[in-house]
C-alpha positions as CSV (number, residue, x, y, z in Angstrom):
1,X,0.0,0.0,0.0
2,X,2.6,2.2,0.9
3,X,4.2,1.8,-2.7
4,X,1.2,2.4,-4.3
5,X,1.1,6.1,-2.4
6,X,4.1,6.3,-3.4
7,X,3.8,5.6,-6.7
8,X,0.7,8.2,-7.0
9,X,2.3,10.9,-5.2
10,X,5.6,10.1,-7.8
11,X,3.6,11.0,-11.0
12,X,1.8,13.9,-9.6
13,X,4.3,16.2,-10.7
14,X,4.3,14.7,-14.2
15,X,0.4,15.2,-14.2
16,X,0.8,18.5,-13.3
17,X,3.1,19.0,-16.0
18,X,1.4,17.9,-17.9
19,X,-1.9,19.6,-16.7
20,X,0.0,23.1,-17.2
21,X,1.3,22.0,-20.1
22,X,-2.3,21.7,-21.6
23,X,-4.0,25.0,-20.3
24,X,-1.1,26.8,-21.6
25,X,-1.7,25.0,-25.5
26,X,-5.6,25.8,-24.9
27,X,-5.1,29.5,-23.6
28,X,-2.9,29.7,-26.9
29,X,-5.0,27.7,-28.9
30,X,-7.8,30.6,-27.6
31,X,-6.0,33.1,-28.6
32,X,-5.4,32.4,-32.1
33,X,-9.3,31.4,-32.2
34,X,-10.0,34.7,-31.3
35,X,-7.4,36.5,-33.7
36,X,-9.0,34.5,-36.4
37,X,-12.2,35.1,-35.7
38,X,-11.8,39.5,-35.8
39,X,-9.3,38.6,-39.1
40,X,-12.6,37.1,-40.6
41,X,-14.6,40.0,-39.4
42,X,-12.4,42.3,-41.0
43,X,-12.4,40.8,-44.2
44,X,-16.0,40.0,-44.6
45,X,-16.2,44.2,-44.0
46,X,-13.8,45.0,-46.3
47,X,-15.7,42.3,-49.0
48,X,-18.8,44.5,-48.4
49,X,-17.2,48.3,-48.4
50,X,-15.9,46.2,-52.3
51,X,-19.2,45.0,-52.8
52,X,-21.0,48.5,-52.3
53,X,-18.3,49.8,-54.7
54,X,-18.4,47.3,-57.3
55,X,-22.6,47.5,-57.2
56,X,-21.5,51.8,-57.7
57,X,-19.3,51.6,-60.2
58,X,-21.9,48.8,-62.2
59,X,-25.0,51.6,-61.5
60,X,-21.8,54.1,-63.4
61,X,-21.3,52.2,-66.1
62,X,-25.1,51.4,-66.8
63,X,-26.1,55.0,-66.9
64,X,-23.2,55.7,-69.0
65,X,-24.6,53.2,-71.6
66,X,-27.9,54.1,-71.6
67,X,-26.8,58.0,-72.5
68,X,-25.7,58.5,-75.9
69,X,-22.1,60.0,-76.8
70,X,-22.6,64.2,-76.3
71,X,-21.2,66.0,-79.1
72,X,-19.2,69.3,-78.5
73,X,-19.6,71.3,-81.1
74,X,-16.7,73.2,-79.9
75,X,-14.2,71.3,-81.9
76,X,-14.4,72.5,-85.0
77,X,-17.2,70.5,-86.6
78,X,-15.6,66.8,-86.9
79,X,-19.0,64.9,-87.7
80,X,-18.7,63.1,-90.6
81,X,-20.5,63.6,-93.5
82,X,-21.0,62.0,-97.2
83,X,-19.8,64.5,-99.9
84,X,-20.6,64.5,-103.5
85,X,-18.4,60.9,-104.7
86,X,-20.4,59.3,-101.6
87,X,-16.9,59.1,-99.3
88,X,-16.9,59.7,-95.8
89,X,-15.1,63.1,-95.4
90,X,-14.2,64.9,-91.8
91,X,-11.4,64.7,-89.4
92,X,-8.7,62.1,-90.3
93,X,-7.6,60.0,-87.3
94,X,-5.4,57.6,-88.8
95,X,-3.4,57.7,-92.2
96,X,-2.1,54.1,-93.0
97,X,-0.9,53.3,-96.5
C-alpha cells in the first residue's frame, strides 16, 4: 500500500506538468481562435465596403450606356459627312498606306 502512495504521489508532478502544459496550449489555442475570428470580421467588412463599390461603379457604367455619346460642337465640326463621290469626309484620325 505504501508503494502504491508512493507511486501516486511520484507522478503527480508529471500530471501537473502535464496539466500546465495543456492550459497553456488551450489558452494559446484561444487566442489564435480569437485572432481568427476578428481577421474574418475584418475581411467580410472589407468584401462589403468592395461589394458596395463594385454595385457603384456597375450603377456608373449602366447609366453611361444608356446616355448616348454628347457632341461638343466646340471642336471645329468633326462629324462626318457623305460628300458628293459618296466618301466619308471629316477629321482624319489615322493615315495608313
Amino acid at each position: 500500500m505504501v508503494m502504491a502512495m508512493q507511486s501516486i504521489n511520484g507522478s503527480t508532478p508529471g500530471a501537473r506538468a502535464q496539466l500546465s502544459q495543456y492550459q497553456a496550449q488551450l489558452q494559446m489555442a484561444r487566442r489564435e481562435a480569437a485572432q481568427a475570428a476578428n481577421r474574418v470580421s475584418q475581411l467580410e467588412q472589407q468584401a462589403a465596403v468592395a461589394r458596395q463599390e463594385s454595385a457603384s461603379a456597375d450603377d456608373k457604367v449602366r447609366g453611361l450606356e444608356n446616355q448616348p455619346p454628347r457632341s461638343d460642337n466646340n471642336n471645329g465640326g468633326t462629324r462626318k459627312r457623305i460628300n458628293t463621290l459618296s466618301q466619308l469626309s471629316g477629321t482624319v484620325l489615322d493615315v495608313t498606306a
